[in-house]
Every structure is written in C-alpha cells, then in structure tokens.
N, C-alpha and C positions, 0 to 999 in steps of 0.2 A: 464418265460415260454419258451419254447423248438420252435424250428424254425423247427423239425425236417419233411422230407415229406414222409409218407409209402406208397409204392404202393404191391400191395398183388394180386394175381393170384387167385382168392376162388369160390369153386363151391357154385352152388345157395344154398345147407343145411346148408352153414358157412355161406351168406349172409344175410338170412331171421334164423340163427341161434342164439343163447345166444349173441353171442359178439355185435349184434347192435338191436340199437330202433331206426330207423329213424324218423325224423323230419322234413316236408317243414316247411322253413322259410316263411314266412307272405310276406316278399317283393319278393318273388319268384312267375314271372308268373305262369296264372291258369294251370291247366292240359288240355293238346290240343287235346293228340291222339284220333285218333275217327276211326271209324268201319273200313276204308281202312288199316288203319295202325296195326291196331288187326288181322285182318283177315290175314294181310301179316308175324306179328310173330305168330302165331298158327299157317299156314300152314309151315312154315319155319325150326318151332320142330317141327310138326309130320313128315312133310318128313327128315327129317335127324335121326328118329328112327331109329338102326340097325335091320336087322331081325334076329340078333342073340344076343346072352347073352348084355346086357346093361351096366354092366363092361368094355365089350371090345370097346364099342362105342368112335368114335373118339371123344375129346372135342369140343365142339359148344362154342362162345367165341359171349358174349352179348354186348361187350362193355365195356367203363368205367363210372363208378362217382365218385363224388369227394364230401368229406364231411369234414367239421370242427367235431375233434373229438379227446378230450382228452385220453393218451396211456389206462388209468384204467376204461373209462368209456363207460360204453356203449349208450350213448346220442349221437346221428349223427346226424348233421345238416346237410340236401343236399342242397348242392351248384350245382350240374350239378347231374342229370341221375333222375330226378324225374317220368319222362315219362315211361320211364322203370319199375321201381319200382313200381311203382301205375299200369300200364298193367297188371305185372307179379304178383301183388296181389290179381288183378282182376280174372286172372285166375287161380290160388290158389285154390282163393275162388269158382268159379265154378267146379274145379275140385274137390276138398272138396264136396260138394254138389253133384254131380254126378257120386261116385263110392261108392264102397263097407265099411260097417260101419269099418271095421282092416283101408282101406287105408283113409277113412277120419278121423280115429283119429289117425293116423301118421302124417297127415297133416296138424292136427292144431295149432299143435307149430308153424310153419311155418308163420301164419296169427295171435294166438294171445299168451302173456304170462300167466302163471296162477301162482296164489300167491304163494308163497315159502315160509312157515315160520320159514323155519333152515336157509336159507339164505336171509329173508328178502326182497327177490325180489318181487316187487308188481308186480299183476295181468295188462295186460296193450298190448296193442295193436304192432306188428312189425314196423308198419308204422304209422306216422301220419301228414294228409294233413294238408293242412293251417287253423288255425282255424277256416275259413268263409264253408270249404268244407269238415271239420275233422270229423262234426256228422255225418253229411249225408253218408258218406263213412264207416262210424263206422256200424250205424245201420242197411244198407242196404246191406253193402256186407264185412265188416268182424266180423260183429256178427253171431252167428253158422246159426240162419233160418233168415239173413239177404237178401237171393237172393230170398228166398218165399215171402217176403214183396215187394223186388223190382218188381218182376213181375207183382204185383198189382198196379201200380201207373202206372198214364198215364204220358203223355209227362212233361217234369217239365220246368219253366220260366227261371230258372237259369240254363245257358249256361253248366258248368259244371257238373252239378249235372244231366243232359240230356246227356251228353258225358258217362258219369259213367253208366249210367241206359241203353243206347242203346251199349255199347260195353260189359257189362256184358252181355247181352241179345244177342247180339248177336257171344258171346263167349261159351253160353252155346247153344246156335240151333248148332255149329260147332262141340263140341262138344258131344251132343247128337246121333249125325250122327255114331260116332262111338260103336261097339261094345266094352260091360265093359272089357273085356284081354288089348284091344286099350288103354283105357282110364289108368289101371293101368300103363301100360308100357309108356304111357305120361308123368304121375307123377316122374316116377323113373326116367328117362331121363332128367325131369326139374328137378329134385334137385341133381343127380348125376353129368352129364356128359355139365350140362351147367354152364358156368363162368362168370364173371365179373372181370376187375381190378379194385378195391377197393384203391381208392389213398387219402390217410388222412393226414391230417397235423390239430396240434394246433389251430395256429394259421389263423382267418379269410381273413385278407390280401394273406396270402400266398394261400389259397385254391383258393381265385378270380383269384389270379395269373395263376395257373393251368386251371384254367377254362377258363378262357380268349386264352391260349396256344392252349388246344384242340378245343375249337370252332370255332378259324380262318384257322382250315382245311377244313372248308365246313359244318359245323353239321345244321339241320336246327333250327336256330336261326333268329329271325329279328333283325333290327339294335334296336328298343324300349328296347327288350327285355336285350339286354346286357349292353345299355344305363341304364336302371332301375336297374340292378344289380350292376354298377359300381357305382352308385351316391346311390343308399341305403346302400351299401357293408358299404360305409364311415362313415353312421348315427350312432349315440352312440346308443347300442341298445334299452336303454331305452324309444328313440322317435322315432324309426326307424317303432317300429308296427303301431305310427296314420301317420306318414309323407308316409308309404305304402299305407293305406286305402286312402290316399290324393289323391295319386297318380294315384291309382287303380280307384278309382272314377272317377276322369279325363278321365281315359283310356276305361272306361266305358262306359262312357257317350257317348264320341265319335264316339267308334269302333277303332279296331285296323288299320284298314288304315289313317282312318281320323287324328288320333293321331302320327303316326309313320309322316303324313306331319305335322303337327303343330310342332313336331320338327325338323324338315327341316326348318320348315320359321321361327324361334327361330335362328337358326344356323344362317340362313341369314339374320334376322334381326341384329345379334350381330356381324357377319363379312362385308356387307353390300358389299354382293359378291354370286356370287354361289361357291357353294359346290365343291373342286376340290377334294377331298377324300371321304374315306368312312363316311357317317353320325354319323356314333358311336363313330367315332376316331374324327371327328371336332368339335360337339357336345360339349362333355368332354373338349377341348379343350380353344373354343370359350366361350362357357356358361358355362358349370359346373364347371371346374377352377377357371375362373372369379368371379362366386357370391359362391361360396362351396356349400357342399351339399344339405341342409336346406331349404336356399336361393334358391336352385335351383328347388326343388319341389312345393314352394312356386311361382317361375315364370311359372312354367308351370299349375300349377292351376288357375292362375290368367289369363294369355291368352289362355288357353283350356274354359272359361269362355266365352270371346270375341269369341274366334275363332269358338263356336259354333251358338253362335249370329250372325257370319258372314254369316254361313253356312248357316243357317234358313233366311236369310235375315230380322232379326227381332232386329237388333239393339234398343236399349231404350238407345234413348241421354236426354229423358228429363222424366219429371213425369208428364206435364203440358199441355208442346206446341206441339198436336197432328201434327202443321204444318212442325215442325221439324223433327217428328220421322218420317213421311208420306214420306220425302224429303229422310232421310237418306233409308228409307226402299227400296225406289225405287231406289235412288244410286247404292246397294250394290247387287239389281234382276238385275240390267244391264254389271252390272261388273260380275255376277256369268255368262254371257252369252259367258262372249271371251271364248278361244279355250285354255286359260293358269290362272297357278295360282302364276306368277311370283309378282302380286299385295297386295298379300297376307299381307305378311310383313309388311309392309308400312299399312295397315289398320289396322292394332292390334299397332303398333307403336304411329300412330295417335290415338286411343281409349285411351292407356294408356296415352299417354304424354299432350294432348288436355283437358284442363277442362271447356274450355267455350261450351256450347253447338250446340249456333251459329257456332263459329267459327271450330267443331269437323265437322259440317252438309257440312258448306262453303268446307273445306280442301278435306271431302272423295268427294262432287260433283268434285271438283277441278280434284280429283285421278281418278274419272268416266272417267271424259274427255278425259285426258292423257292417261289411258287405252284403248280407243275407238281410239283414235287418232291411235296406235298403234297395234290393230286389223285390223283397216279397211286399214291401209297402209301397212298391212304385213312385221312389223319389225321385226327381226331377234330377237332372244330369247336375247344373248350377247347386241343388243342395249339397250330391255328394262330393263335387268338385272343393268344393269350400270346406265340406267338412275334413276330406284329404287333404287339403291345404294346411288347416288345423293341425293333423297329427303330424306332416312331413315338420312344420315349425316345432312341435313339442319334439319330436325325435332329434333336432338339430339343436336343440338346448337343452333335452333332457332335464326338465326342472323336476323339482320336486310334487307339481302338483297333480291334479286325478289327469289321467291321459284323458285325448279327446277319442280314444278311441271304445272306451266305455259306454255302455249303453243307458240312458237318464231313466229313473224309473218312467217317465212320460212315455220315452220309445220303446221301454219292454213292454207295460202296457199294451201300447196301438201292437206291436210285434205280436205278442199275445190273440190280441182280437183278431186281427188276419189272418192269424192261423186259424183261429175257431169259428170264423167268419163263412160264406160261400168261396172255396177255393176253385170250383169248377171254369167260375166262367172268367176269372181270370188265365189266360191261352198261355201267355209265357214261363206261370209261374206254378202251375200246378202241376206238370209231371214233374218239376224240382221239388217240390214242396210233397210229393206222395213217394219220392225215392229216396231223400232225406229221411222220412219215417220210416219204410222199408228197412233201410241200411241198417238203422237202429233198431228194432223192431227184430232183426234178422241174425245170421251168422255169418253175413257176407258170401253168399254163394249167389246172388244174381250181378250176373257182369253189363253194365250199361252201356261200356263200350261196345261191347257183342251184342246184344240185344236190342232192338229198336219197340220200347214200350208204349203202348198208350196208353191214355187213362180212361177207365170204363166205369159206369153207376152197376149199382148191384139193383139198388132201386129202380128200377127204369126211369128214364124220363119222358115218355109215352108208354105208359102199361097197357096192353089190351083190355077191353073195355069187358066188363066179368070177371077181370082175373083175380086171383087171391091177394094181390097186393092190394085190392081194394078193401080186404076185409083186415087187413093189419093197419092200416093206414086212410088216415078221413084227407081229405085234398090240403088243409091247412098244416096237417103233420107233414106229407110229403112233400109239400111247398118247401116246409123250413128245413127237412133234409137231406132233399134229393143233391144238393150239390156241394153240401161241407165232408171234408175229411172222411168222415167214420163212414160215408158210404160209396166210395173209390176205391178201388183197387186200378193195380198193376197190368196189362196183358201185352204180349206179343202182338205185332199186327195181325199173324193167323189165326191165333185163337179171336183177337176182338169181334172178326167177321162175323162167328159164328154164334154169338153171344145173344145179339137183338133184343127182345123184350121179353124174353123168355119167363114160364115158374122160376121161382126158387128152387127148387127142385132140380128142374131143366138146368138154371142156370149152371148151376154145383157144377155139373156132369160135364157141358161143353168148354167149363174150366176144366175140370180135372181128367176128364173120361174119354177126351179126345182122344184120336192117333196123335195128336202133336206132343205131347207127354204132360205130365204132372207141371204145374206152374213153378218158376224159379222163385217167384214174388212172396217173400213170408207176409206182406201185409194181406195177398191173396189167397195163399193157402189159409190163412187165419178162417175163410168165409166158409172150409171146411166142415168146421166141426161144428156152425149152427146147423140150429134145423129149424129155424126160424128166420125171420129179418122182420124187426118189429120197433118200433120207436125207441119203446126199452131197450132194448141190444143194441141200437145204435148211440142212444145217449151213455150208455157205458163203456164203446167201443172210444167214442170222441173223446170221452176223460181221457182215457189211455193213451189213445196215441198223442192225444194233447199233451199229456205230461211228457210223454218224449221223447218230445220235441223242447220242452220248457227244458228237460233237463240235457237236453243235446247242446244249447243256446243257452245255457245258463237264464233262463227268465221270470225266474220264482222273483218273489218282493224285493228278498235279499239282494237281486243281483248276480 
C-alpha cells in the first residue's frame, strides 16, 4: 500500500462531486455545530456574493479535511472536516428545497447519487453520518421531501439528531428572508467560487498524522476528542465499531465535561502527580501507551462506571449491609463539598483495588478526613496533590506500613486549632464547618440540598450601642468570640434578613417565632433553651461542639 499524501485545492462541485462518497467513521465524535455556528457560515457566503458576474468572484476558501482514501476509489473516510461537511449538506439541502425546480435538480447530484447501470454506480447518498445518526440525516434532510417531514417533528431526545433539526430550520428562516434571484446566486457561489483543500492519503495512520498537525494550530477540538481518535485510530477495525459504542456510552453517560475530567484523574492516577502538559499528550502517554488501545477503553469504562457513582454519591460497596453503603454514601456527600477535585483519583483507585467492603468503607472514610483536614486548613493545591500522590502509590503496593492517609498527630493538632480558631471569616469553609457540627449535633432532619443556609452571629457583630450585649460582654470578650464556632448558627436566607442586631430576646423570636416556621438547624435550635448568651455559655457551648467534631474526625491524641 502507497504511503503517498494528496492534497488538492477543489471547488465545492468537485467536492460533493463523482470522485467522493464520504463516510464518518463510528469512532468519530458526534456532530457539534449548532445554530451560532450556521448562522455565522450562511452570513459569511452571502456576504462575500459579488454583485457582479459569479465567475469573476474572488475564491472563498472553507478549510481543509482530511480523509482516508484509496487513489481509484471513491469511499472517503473523514478523519477531520466532518462539521463542515455535514453544515454544508445541510444547506444543500435547504437550498435544494427552496429555489426553482431547473436549480433544485442541478442540485441534486450534489446531495445524492442515482443508479447508473452502464457504469454500475449504485444509487447512494454524498455523505454519510455515523451509523447511530446516518438514517436520521438520510430521511430528514437528504431525501428530496426530507426537510417537509423535518419541519413536522418537535424537539427530538437525541442531542444530535436536535442539532440537525434546529440548524436546518433554522437555515431555512435565513434563507427564506431572501429573494429567489438571491437564493439562486447562493447556490452558484457555493458550488463555484468556494473551496476546500482536500488532503487524502491511503493510508490510516498517516491521515491521523495530518490531523493531529492541523489541529494543534488552534481548531476547536477538546482534549477527549483527539484523545478518542488517537486510541480508536489504533483499533483493528474489525473491533473498533463496539470498543467506539463502549466508549461513546461512557462519554455519554457522563457529559462531556464530566468525562474530559475523568480523564484527567486517569492521567493522575497512572502518573501520581499533576498534569504538567497538555492532557491529550500525557494521556496517550501515561495510559494509553501503557495498557494499548483495547485495554485502554476497557479502563476508561470501567472507572467512567465508578466515577459516576462518585458523582451521584451512591456508591454500592455491598448488596447486603445497608450500614456500609449508608457510611460510604455520606463519605463521598462530604467529600463532594470541598472547593477541589484533587481527591478524585485516589477514590476510583480505592474502588478498583479494595475488594473487602469493610475495608473499601474504613479507607474512603479515612480519605474523607484527610480531605476535610485539608479544606478547613487551606492547603495549597501542590501539598494535597503530593499527598494524593502518596496514597495512590501506597494503594498500588499495599505495604505493610502506616498509610499516607492518616492524619500525623502535627495535622490533628493544627486540624484541632482551626476548628477552635475564628471560623467566620474564613468564606469558603465556614458554612462546611457549621453543617458538619450540625449533622452531628442533629438527627439528620435539615436537608442542604433543599435548603440554602447562611451563617449568622447570635452575638452580633455590630450590637447597638446601649444594648444588653454590652452588659454580658466587655469589647475584648466579644472580640475573641464573636466569630468562633460556639457563636454561629445555621439560617435560611429568609429568616437571616430578619435577624440584624437584634436582643437576645428579639433574636430567639425572629429565629423561631417567624411566619417562616421553627428552624430545621439543631446547632440553631440549640440557642432556644438559653436565656442568656454570656462568655460562660459560649465557652461551654465551643467544648461541645468542639468535641464533635474531634469525635466526627477522629482527632483526640490517640488518633
């Protein structure tokens, strides 16, 4: 087979002409472009119509794609320019549909083939999507009364097949705007005066090759999406179309961001570091090298699995012991609460590698900790990266020695002081650190999901000047505990309005005695049954909730 690479300068009559049938490949992302991106190449060739003869118009120059494609045959595989293609079919087809019956049957070759039987050429479509999106594309807009059927269907489920149906539709209102002389001299324009470089080679490797060339200029590409074509590119093709659907399913399931991180935390699970390149390049590198192709879609199925179980907080460690899964589910709602998803890793690490159930529950509470530990002390992204690093290598050799994920009596310590410290004026970590003692504190009847809490002073932090808070409290007491622990509470943003600087007294009431009803917050209910608020009652209140918390976090001497 010929290594050879052609690249060809052809206007759009020779591109959608005899010499190609295009084909998307199966492991070729979905079709993306949507209404902004139509509307921008439709305005882009009408204003670049000349107002004089169409011959003389200067060339408009669409781009390149890149297709596998033997010299004699007319079968094109696209590797790069599907977006294009599939647009400029789209408008074909509306314009087809929307001029005069001489220029829609000029135009039809354009969109489909018709049987030949001196040359054998079967009857057969210019383009054709990936087989999940090839009918739907067939019968709705490159069959001749394809776009009268599409204007009858409402919004469709499938992502795609909705892209297709509202950029037709809304390629033909653009169209319609114009007068038919417009709309002919549209057509002549797009198949005249506009081009493509056409760059074909044999061979499959070599076209990735190119493709891979032109995309690191900027094209919009995400890192999944090149990652997915280099690790399919390699599949014999024979497995290549279920190890796509594998794939695509995962990718699915997810969403595309959700997914484009799950390969990041792949990457860092298998380098047990952060990312000092581009994801597509370490990737390939780290993982895909390492286990091959196959194998490689195979792991990402497997922790696209987990990683979504993480996401939902609905881990299943067991089939059985409802007190297990209870444990892990609320682990993994506490852990979704930091401010990072450096944790990541290490919990899909542990799911895979851990088969005792207990011991999967013990390890992710263990990584709760460690995580919280790390939130509430504001460690730098590099420390906990490292420290992950740490435990992903202890879990990959399981030694016998103290896991890194244990807390040193140093960090329970400083953990300790944090908590007993001013929590207020730290912003990201105090309503975590006031619902946390709640929870415990509680019976589990305030829902955070459903609720949107802030955190309020019982003490004020401007009292009125005469008020009684002054007679409980000299400026240097209030100082030291207007913004630790013992004097926060929980409130709905309704009730916080109406709080202000209120008595003690007062206060009680606009907690409890509102229309808005009794508070869900047991740390707030608790402020009930004073009938005081006095240095003593808060320094008693701080022990308590202090303790636990020590005992939530295991942070007594012991450990």
């Amino acid at each position: 087979m010929r290594a050879d690479i052609q690249g060809r300068h052809l206007a759009l009559q020779d591109v959608f002409g005899k010499g190609f049938v295009f084909h998307i490949p199966g492991y070729q992302r979905p079709y993306r472009w949507g209404i902004e991106e139509c509307e921008e190449l439709f305005n882009d060739l009408h204003g670049a119509i000349p107002s004089g003869e169409i011959k003389d118009a200067r060339p408009y120059f669409l781009g390149s794609i890149v297709l596998v494609k033997e010299d004699l045959s007319t079968r094109s595989e696209v590797i790069d320019g599907q977006q294009r293609l599939t647009t400029l079919t789209i408008l074909l087809s509306v314009l087809q549909a929307a001029t005069d019956e001489e220029t829609r049957n000029s135009l039809k070759e354009y969109l489909r083939q018709d049987r030949n039987v001196v040359t054998g050429a079967p009857a057969q479509f210019r383009l054709h999507l990936r087989e999940r999106d090839g009918a739907f594309f067939q019968k709705f807009v490159q069959e001749e009364d394809g776009l009268e059927r599409l204007a009858e269907l409402g919004p469709q489920e499938v992502e795609v097949h909705e892209r297709i149906r509202k950029n037709a539709l809304r390629l033909k209102e653009l169209l319609s705007s114009l007068p038919m002389p417009d709309r002919l001299r549209l057509a002549q324009f797009i198949m005249q005066r506009c081009y493509l470089v056409v760059v074909s080679t044999a061979e499959p490797e070599s076209a990735f090759r190119i493709f891979n060339v032109l995309n690191s200029r900027g094209l919009d590409l995400s890192a999944a999406d090149i990652i997915k074509s280099k690790v399919l590119s390699q599949i014999d093709s024979d497995r290549r179309e279920a190890c796509t659907v594998r794939w695509e399913e995962t990718e699915s399931r997810l969403g595309n961001e959700n997914f484009e991180a799950l390969l990041m935390h792949l990457c860092v699970m298998a380098q047990r570091r952060r990312l000092a390149g581009a994801l597509e390049t370490e990737f390939v590198t780290s993982v895909a090298n390492s286990l091959g192709p196959e194998k490689t879609v195979d792991f990402i199925a497997l922790n696209g699995s987990l990683f979504e179980q993480l996401e939902r907080q609905q881990l299943l460690v067991t089939e059985s012991n409802r007190n297990l899964d209870d444990r892990a589910r609320r682990a993994l709602r506490w852990l979704k609460e930091v401010d990072h998803a450096n944790w990541v890793p290490v919990a899909l690490s542990m799911c895979r590698r851990i088969k005792s159930p207990l011991e999967l529950v013990t390890q992710i509470e263990a990584l709760e900790r460690l995580v919280a530990f790390h939130f509430v002390s504001r460690a730098t992204v590099n420390t906990r990266v490292a420290r992950y690093g740490r435990v992903l290598e202890w879990l990959s050799q399981r030694s016998s020695g103290e896991s890194p994920l244990s807390l040193t009596v140093e960090e329970r310590e400083r953990f300790r002081d944090c908590l007993d410290g001013e929590v207020y004026p730290v912003v990201k970590t105090r309503q975590y650190i006031l619902r946390r003692v709640d929870e415990a504190i509680g019976d589990g009847g305030a829902r955070y999901d459903l609720l949107t809490p802030t955190v309020e002073h019982v003490l004020p932090q401007n009292p009125k000047y005469g008020s009684r808070w002054f007679d409980w409290f000299t400026a240097e007491q209030a100082e030291h505990w207007r913004n630790r622990l013992a004097n926060l509470v929980l409130l709905t943003r309704a009730k916080n309005s109406e709080a202000s600087n209120y008595e003690f007294e007062e206060k009680k009431k606009k907690y409890f005695e509102s229309p808005h009803g009794v508070s869900t917050y047991a740390l707030t209910t608790q402020v009930l049954r004073e009938k005081e608020w006095t240095p003593a009652h808060l320094a008693k209140r701080q022990k308590d909730l202090l303790g636990h918390l020590i005992r939530e976090w295991k942070l007594g001497e012991a450990g």
